[in-house]
N, C-alpha and C positions, 0 to 999 in steps of 0.2 A: 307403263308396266315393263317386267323385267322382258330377257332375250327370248320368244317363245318358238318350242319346236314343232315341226310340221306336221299337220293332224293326223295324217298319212301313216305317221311312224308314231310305232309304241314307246315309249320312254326307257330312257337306258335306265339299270336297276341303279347306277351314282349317277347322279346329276353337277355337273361343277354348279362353282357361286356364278349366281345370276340369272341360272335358266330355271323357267318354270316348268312344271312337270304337267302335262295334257295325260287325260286321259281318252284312250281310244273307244269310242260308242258305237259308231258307224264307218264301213267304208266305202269310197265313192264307190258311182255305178262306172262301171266301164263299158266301150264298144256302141255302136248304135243304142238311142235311145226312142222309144215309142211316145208318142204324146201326152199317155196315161200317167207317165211316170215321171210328169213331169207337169202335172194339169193345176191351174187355176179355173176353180171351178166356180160360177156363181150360183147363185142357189135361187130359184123364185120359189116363193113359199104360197103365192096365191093359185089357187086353178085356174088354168088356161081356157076360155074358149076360142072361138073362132078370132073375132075380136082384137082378142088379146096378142095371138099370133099376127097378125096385123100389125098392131101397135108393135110388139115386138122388131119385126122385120123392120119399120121404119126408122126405131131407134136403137139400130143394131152396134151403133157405131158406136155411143158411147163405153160399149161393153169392152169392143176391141181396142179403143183408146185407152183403157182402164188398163188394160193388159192381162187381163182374164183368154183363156185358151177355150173356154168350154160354159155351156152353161148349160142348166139343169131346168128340168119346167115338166110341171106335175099338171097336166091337161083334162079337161074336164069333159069330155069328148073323144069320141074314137074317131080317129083317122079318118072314116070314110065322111064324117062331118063336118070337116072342115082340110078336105083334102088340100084345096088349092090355097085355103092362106098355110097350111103346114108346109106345103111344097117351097113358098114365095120365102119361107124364114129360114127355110134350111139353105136356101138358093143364095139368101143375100148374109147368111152367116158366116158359109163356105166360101164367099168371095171376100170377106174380111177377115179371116183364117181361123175362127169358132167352130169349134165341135157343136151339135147338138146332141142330149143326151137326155132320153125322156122317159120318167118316173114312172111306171105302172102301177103304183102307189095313188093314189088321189089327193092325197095331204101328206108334207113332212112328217115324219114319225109313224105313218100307218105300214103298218103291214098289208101285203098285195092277196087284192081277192081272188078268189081259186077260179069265178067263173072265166070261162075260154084264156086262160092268159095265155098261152103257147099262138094263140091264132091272135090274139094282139099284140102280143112282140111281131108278129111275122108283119103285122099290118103294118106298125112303125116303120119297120125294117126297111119294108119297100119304099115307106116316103123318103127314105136318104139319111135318118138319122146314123148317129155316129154313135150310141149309145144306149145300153136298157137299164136302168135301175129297178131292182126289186124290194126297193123299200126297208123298211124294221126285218130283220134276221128276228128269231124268237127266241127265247132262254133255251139254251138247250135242255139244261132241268125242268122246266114245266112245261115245254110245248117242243119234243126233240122232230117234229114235222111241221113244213109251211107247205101251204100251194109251192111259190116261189122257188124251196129248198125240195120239192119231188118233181119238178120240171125242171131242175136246175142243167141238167144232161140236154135236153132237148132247146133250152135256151142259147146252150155253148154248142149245139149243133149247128142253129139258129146262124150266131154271128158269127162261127169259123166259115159259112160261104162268103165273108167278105170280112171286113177287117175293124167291125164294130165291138163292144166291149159292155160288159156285164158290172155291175156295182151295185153294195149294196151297203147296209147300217146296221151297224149291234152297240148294241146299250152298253157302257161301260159300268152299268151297274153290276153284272152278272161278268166277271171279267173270269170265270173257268169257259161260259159261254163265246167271249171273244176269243179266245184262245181255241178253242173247240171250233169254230167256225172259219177260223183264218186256216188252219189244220187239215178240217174235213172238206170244207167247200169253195174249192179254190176260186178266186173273180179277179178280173185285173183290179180294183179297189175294192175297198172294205174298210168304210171308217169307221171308228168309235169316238164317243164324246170324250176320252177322258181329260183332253186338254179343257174343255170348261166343267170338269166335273171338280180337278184338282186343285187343293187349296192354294191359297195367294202367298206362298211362301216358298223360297229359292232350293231348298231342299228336298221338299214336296215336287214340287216340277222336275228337278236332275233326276230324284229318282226314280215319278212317272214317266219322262221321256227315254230314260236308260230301258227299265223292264218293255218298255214299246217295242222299239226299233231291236231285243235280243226275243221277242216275242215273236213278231213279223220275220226277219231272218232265218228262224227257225225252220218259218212257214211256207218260206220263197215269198214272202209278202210286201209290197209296197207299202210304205209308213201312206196315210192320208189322214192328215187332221181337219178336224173343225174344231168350232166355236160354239156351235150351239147345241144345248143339250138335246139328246134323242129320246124320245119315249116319256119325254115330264116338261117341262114349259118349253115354249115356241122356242125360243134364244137364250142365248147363252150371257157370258159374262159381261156386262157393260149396260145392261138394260133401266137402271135407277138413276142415282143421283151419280153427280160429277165425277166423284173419285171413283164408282165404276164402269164409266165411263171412260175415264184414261186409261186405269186397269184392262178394259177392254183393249183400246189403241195402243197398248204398248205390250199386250200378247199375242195381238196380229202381226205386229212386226217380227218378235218373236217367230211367230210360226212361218214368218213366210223366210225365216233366215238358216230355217232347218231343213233336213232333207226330207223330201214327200211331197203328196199332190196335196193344195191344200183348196179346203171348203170356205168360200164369201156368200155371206147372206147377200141377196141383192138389197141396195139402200148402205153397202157398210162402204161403198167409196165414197159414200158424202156424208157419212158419220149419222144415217137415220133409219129409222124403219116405218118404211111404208103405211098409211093407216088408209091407204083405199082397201076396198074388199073387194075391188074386181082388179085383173089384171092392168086391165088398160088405165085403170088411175092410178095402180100402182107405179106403172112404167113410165108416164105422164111424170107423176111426183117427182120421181126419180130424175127423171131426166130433167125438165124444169132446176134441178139444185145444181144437176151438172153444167148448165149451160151457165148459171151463178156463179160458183167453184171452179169453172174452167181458164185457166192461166191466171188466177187469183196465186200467188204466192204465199204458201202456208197452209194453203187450203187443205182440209180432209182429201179432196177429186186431188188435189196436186200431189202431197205426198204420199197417198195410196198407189199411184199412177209411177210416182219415181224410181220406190221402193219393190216395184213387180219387174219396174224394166230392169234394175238392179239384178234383183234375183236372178234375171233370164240373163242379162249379162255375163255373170257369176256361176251360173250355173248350177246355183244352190241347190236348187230339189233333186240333185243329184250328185251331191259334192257329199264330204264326208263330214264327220262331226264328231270332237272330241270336247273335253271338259279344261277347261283350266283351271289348276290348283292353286290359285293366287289372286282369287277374285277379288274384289276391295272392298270386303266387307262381309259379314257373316249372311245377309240379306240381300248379298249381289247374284247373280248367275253369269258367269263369264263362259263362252264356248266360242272354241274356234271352228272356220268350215272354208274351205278355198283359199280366198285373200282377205277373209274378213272376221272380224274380232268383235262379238256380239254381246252385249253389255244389258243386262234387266235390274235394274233396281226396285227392289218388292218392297224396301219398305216406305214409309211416307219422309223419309228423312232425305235430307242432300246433301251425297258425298261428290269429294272431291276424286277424280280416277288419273292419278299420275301417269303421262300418256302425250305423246306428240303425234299419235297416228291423227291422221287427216279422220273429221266425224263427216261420212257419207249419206247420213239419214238417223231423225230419231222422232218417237213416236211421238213427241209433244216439242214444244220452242226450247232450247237448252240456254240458259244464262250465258254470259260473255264470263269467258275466260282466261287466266294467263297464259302466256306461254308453255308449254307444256305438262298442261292439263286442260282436262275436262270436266266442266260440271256438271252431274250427273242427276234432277231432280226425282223425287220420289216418284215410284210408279211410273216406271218411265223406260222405256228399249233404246238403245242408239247402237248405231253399225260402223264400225272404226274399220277404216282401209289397214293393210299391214304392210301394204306395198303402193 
């Protein structure tokens, strides 16, 4: 590709021949950065018991080797019953450098029930966690009160005596309602689906990820993506046959090359999803594929794993991000962010991307190519160094 200018800087109104014109989306965070704002979060979708916290704690490592900062876990159980295996997970989390952060939700997508919750965050609290989630946020048009959102004062009372953090989920469906919550109810995160809500087309995504991050901005808000839908099926995009499946793998690359904290369903570093119904076979399954996947070359565990170190390398979820106006192809998404040059090919076709940048990573195997190109196959992310 032609000469490109630094994301940093907004485009001169003339451009000489040769240089591509960026468009400025986002700009980097400056100064000290907090963990939140910079979190690979995994997501367990099954409920915790005792158990499971157990299992958890013993197989804590593959989480950190994954390069995940944080992980999320919806318990099925209050603190005081299963005090010491919550203690042993948070103990042997924090020694591998993981947040924990614990749903008061009971299942993904639920909204948190009103009984005692201010006296269960305090309970978490005291076990050590690093985090409270409050679950589905409501439409602000049909439901403008939750438990969660009229405790929401006493919760940020809560975690200002120490240095824990608030999160929660609104539906992208109801997007006056995200907008309205990011506005009224401030949390250190606040995702929305609408990264797997938005169609599988390059134009569609620039211009759901532009209104995002000038949405959040607005708000004083951290961008936090997921994948999977909130409020209507379990997960998100990649759950059928093969091709969305790649689809899938090559919007996770995507997201994790953009700036924000971003959301992994637990099972997405070895490309599966869990089919135990208790924690502990979930964790078992999971891990069992990791020890498969681990130093395999090519593997989903390996380039999940490469791609996060990248990131933190990089400092992406904190770097800025601009558009490139010269993508190759009407079906490409070209954006730059730090030293890296982020390439999606939406449609099922395989272009060729004129280009001697070194390719750092891509979400599927890329054909062998000439010298100064890249082949780029359909449905497919790759992350070109620029330096």
């Amino acid at each position: 590709m032609s000469k490109l200018s630094p994301p940093d800087a907004a485009p001169a109104p003339t451009q000489p021949a040769g240089t591509v014109v960026t468009t400025l989306v986002h700009r980097a965070t400056r100064g000290q950065v907090e963990w939140w704002r910079r979190a690979v979060v995994l997501e367990f979708a099954t409920p915790f018991d005792g158990p499971g916290f157990t299992a958890l704690a013993r197989e804590i490592s593959y989480v950190a080797r994954l390069g995940a900062n944080s992980i999320q876990i919806h318990p099925a159980v209050d603190p005081g019953q299963a005090r010491e295996e919550i203690a042993a997970l948070v103990r042997r989390a924090h020694q591998r450098g993981v947040k924990v952060v614990i749903s008061l939700a009971a299942h993904p997508g639920e909204a948190v029930a009103e009984d005692h919750l201010v006296g269960r965050a305090a309970a978490w609290l005291e076990c050590g966690v690093d985090g409270l989630d409050i679950g589905m946020l409501p439409s602000t048009l049909d439901h403008p009160g939750s438990a969660a959102l009229t405790s929401l004062g006493q919760l940020h009372a809560l975690v200002a005596e120490g240095d824990a953090v608030i999160s929660a989920a609104v539906s992208s469906h109801d997007m006056a309602s995200v907008a309205e919550h990011l506005l009224e109810h401030w949390m250190h995160l606040t995702r929305d689906d609408r990264a797997a809500q938005v169609p599988w087309e390059a134009e569609a995504v620039r211009t759901t990820l532009s209104a995002a991050y000038a949405e959040r901005e607005a708000a004083g808000a951290v961008a936090a993506w997921t994948l999977t839908r909130l409020g209507g099926a379990p997960w998100g995009l990649g759950d059928g046959d093969e091709v969305a499946a790649r689809r899938r793998r090559a919007a996770t690359l995507l997201m994790m090359g953009i700036p924000g904290s971003i959301y992994l369903r637990h099972g997405e570093g070895v490309g599966l999803i869990p089919r135990a119904e208790s924690a502990v076979g979930a964790i078992e399954e999971v891990a069992e594929a990791v020890r498969i996947q681990r130093g395999e070359a090519g593997s989903r565990y390996e380039r999940l794993r490469r791609a996060l170190r990248l990131r933190e390398e990089f400092a992406l979820a904190t770097g800025p991000l601009a558009w490139v106006g010269d993508a190759p192809g009407s079906s490409t998404l070209a954006l730059l962010t730090r030293d890296l040059l982020v390439l999606t090919n939406f449609s099922s076709e395989t272009i060729v991307v004129p280009s001697d940048r070194r390719v750092l990573e891509a979400s599927d195997d890329l054909p062998p190519s000439s010298p100064g190109e890249v082949i780029l196959p359909g449905d497919t992310t790759v992350w070109l160094a620029l330096t």
